[in-house]
C-alpha positions in Angstrom: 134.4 82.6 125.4 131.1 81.4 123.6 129.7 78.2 123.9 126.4 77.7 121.7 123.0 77.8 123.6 121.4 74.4 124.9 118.4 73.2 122.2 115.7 72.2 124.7 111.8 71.5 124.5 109.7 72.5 127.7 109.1 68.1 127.7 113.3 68.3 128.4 113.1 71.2 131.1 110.2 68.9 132.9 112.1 65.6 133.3 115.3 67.4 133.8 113.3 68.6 137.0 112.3 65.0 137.8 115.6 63.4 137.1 116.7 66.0 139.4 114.4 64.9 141.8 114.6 61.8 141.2 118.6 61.7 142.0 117.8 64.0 145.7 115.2 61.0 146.6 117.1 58.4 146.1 120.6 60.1 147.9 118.6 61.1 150.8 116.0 58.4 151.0 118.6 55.5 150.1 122.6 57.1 150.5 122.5 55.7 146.6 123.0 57.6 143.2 120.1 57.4 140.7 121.2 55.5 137.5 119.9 57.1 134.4 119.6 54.5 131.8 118.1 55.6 129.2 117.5 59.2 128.3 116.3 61.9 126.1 118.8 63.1 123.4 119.2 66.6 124.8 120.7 64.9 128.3 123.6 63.7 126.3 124.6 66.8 125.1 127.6 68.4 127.0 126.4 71.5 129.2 126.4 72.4 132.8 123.4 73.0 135.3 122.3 74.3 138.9 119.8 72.9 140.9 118.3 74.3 143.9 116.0 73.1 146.5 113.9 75.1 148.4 112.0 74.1 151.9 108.5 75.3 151.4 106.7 75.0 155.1 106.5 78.3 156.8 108.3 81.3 155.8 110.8 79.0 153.2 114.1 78.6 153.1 117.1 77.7 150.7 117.6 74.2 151.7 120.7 73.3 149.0 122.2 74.4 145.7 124.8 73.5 143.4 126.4 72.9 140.2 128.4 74.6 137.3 127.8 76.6 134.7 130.9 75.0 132.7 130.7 70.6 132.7 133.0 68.2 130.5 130.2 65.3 131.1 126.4 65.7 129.9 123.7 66.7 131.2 122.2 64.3 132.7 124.9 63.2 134.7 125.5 67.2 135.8 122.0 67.0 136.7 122.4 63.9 139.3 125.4 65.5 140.0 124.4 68.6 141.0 121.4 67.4 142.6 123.0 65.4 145.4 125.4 67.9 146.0 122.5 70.3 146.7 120.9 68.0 149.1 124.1 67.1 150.9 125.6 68.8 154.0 128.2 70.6 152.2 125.6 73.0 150.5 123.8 74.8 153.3 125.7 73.7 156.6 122.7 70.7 157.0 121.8 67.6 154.7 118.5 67.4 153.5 116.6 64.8 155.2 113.8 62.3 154.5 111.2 63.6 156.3 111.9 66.8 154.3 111.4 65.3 151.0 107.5 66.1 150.6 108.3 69.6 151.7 111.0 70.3 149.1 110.8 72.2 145.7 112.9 71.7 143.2 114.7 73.8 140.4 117.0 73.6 137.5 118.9 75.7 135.5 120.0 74.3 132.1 123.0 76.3 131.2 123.1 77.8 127.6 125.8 80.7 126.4 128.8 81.4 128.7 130.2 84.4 128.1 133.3 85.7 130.2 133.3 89.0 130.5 135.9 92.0 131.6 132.6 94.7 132.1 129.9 92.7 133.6 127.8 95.6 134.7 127.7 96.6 130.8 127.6 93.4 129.7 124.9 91.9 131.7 120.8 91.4 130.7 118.7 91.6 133.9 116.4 88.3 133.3 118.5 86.6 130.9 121.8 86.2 132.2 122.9 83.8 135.7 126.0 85.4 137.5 129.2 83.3 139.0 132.1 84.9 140.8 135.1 83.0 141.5 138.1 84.3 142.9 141.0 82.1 144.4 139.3 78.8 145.5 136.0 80.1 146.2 133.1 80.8 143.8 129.7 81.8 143.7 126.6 81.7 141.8 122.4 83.4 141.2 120.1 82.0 138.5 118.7 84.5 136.1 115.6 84.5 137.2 116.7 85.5 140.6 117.0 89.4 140.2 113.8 89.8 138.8 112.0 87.6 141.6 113.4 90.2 143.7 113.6 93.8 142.2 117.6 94.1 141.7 119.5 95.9 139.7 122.4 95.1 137.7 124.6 96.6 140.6 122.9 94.6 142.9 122.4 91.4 141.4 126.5 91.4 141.3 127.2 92.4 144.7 124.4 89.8 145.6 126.4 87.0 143.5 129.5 88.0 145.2 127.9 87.7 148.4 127.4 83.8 148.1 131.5 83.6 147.3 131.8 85.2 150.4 133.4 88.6 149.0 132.3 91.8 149.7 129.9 94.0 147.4 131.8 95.3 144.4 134.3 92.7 144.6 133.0 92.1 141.2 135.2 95.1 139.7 138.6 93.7 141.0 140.4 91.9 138.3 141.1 89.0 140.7 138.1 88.3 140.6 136.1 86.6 137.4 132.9 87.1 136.6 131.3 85.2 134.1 127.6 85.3 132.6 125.9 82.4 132.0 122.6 82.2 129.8 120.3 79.3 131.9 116.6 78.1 131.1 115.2 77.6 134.9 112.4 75.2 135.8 111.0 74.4 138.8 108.2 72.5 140.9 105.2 74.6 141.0 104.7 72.9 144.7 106.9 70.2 146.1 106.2 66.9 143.7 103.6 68.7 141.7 103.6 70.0 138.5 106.4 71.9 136.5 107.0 75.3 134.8 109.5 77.2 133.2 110.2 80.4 134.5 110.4 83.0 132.1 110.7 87.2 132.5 
């Protein structure tokens, strides 16, 4: 399966960053969801997206992350969506709280071409492609950009996806489980609430 890629301007890829801001302020600041009014015409358009949040004092850590690479609504709503699931408890065992908020980066990927695929390790372009797993009622998922930031390769960026389902490495050759490739334009917070970039190998 083939879905045609996601037109979007860098001007798109920075307020899809704010609106996903925008949506983890007002959930953890106010227990509300941020109402989008108005928006630009490529957050109508029917796509999924990830958004992860990352606690930048000290040594880091992954604070939250969420979303799907496959969404029947647009994109700004998987945006809010996936937004305050990343900041709630259910992502990473602890809700994001607001005395974290000025401490907090934030990323999105805007998902392009999904591609499901039966030889993943042939299949798959280091840079280019986001991994989910799924298999049974649990699923997993790594942003493109993630096995560059970290030297992987193709092998590894698997096993590593399969990790966050919770199977073991190489459980991404065992046809229960479905792997499925997911082009995604990432942008993130160059520091918490400052400026914005794409992020592009």
């Amino acid at each position: 399966m083939s879905e045609a890629a996601v037109d979007l301007t860098q001007t798109d890829g920075v307020r899809a960053v704010e609106l996903a801001r925008d949506a983890v302020e007002s959930f953890v600041a106010n227990g509300t969801r941020e109402q989008l009014g108005s928006m630009r015409d490529a957050f109508y358009l029917r796509t999924g997206a990830f958004v992860r949040l990352e606690n930048t004092h000290g040594r880091g850590r992954l604070r939250g992350c969420a979303g799907s690479y496959d969404w029947n609504d647009h994109l700004g709503e998987a945006l809010v969506d996936a937004a305050i699931d990343a900041a709630s408890e259910d992502s990473c065992g602890s809700g994001v709280d607001t005395a974290e908020l000025s401490s907090i980066s934030v990323s999105v990927c805007i998902v392009g071409n999904v591609v499901l695929t039966d030889d993943p390790l042939a299949d798959i372009e280091l840079g280019r492609h986001g991994v989910a797993v799924e298999r049974g009622a649990e699923s997993g998922w790594l942003y493109p950009t993630v096995p560059m930031e970290n030297g992987w390769s193709a092998a590894e960026y698997l096993d590593r996806a399969c990790r966050t389902t919770g199977l073991a490495p190489g459980a991404w050759e065992d046809d229960d489980t479905m792997v499925t490739l997911f082009e995604g334009r990432v942008f993130r917070e160059r520091e918490p609430e400052g400026s914005i970039q794409e992020v592009d190998f």
